[in-house]
C-alpha positions as CSV (number, residue, x, y, z in Angstrom):
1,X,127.9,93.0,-4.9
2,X,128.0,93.9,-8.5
3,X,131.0,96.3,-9.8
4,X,129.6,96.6,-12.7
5,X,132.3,95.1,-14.5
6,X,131.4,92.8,-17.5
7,X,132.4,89.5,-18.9
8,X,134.5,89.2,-21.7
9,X,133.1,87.8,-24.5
10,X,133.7,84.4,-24.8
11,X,135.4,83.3,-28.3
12,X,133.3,80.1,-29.8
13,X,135.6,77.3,-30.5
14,X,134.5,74.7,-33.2
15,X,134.2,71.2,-31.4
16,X,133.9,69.5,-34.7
17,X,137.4,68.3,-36.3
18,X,136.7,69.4,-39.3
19,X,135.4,72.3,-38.8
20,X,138.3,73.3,-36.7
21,X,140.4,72.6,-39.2
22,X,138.9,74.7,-41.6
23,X,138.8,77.6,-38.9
24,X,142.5,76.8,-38.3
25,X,143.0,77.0,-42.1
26,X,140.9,80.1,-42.6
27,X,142.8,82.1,-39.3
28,X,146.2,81.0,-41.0
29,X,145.3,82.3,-44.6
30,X,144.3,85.7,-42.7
31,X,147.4,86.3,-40.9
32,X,149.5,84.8,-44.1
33,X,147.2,87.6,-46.3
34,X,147.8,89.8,-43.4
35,X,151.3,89.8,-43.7
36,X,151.7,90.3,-47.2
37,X,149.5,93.3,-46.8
38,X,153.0,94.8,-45.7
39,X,155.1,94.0,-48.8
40,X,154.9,93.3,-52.5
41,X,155.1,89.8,-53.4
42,X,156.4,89.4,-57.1
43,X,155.5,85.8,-57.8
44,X,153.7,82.3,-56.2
45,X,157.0,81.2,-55.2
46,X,157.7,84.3,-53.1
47,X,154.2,84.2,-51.8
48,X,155.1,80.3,-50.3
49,X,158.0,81.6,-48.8
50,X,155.9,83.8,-46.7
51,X,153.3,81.3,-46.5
52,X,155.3,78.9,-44.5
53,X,156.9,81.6,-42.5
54,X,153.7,81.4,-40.6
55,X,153.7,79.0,-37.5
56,X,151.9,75.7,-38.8
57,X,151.9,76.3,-42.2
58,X,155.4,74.8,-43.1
59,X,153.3,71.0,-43.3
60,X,153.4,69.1,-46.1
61,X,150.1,70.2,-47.2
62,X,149.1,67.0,-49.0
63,X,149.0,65.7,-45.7
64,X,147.0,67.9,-44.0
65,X,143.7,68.8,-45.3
66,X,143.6,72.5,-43.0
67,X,147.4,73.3,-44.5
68,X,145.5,72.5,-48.3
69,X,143.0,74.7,-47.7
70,X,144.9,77.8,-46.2
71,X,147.5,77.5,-49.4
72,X,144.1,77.7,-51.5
73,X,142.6,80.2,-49.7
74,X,146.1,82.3,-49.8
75,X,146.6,81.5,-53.4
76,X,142.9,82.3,-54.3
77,X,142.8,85.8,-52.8
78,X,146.8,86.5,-53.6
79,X,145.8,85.9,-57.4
80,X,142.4,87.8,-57.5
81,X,143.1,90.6,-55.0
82,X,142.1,93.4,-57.7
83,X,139.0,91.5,-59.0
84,X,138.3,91.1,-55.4
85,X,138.8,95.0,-54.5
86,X,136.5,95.6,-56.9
87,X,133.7,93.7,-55.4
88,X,134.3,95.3,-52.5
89,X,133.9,99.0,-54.1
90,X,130.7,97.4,-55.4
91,X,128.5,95.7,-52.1
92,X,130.1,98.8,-49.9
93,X,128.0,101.9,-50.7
94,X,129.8,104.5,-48.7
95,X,133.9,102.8,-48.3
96,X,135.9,102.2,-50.8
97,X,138.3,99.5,-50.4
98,X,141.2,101.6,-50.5
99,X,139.8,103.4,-47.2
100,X,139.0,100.3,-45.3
101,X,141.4,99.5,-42.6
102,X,144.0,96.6,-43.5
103,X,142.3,93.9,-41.5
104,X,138.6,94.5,-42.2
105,X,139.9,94.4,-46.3
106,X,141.7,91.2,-45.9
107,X,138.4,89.6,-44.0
108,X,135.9,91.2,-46.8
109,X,138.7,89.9,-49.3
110,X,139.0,86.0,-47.9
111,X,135.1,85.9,-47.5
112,X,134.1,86.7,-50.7
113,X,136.6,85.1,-52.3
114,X,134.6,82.0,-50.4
115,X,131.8,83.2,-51.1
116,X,132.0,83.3,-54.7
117,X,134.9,80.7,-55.7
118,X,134.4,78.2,-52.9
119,X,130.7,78.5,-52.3
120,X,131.1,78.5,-48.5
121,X,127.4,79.0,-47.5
122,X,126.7,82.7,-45.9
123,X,126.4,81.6,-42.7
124,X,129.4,79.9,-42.0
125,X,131.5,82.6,-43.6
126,X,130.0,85.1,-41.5
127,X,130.8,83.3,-38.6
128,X,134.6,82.3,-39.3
129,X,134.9,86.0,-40.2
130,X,133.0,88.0,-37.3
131,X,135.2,85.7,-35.2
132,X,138.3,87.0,-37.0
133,X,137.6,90.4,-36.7
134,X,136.7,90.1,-33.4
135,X,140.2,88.3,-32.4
136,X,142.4,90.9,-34.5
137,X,140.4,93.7,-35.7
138,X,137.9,96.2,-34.2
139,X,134.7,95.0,-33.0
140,X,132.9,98.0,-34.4
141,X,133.5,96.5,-37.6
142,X,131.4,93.3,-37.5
143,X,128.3,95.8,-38.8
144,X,129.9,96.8,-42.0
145,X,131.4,93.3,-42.6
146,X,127.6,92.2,-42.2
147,X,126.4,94.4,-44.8
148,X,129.0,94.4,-47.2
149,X,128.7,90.0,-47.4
150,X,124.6,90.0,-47.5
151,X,124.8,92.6,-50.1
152,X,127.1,90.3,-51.9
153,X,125.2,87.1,-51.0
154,X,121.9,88.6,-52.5
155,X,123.8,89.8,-55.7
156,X,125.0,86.1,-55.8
157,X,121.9,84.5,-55.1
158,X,120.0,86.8,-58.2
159,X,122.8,85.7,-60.6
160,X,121.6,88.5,-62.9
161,X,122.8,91.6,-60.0
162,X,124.9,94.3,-60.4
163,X,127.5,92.0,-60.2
164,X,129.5,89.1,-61.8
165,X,132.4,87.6,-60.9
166,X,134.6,87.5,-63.6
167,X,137.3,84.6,-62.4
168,X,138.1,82.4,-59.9
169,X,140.7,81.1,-61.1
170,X,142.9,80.4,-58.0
171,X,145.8,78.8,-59.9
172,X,146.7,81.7,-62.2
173,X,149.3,83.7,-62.0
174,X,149.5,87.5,-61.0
């Protein structure tokens, strides 16, 4: 007899070892990101103490190619967080990015930061970030993530939209 209860959603775990290390990498930088969201970091070497205050992220990341990409992925958005912002004001019509919620701007931040500096294809950043959001933000969200990263994807794609990146510069200082 049916309750009507329903299944939860199952979460999609990567089989691949690589790609599970990149999803490992990519759920690390978000909660590192996520975490600074709360204070003001002053310079890189405050922003790698925090880094390895997150469990798994104290490895010597020469050693470990999902710890190398989380410190890039951290240092990337730490360093272009306003260029970043302003993408964001650009590919969401009706939010700005100083009304989104703190989770959904730290997603929209580390995927177009891919996006753009990495060239992570589209696909894969929309899954590694509708599966974040769906692990620590709001589900109703995964609509407006959708539409702000295809509105950025096209603008990429033309090369001549109403948008150019300006630097991805990962190693500079803020």
């Amino acid at each position: 007899m049916n309750t009507g209860s329903r299944r939860k959603a199952r979460r999609r775990i990567p089989r691949n070892p690589h790609i599970l290390k990149r999803h490992n990498a990519r759920t690390r930088a978000f909660l590192t990101l996520y975490g600074l969201s709360f204070r003001t970091v002053p310079d890189q070497s405050s922003l790698w103490r925090a880094f390895e205050m997150i469990p798994g992220n104290k490895m010597e990341p020469t050693q470990n190619e999902g710890a190398l990409l989380a410190r890039e992925l951290v240092r990337g958005v730490w360093s272009n967080e306003a260029e970043l912002d302003r993408a964001i004001n650009c590919f969401s019509h009706k939010w700005r990015a100083d009304r989104l919620g703190r989770i959904e701007l730290i997603l929209l931040r580390l995927a177009l930061y891919e996006l753009f500096c990495q060239k992570t294809p589209l696909k894969v950043i929309k899954s590694e970030i509708m599966d974040l959001a769906m692990r620590f933000g709001a589900g109703e969200a995964s609509n407006m993530l959708d539409g702000i990263l295809e509105a950025a994807s096209k603008a990429s794609a033309a090369g001549d939209g109403a948008y150019k990146w300006k630097n991805c510069q990962a190693d500079g200082e803020k």
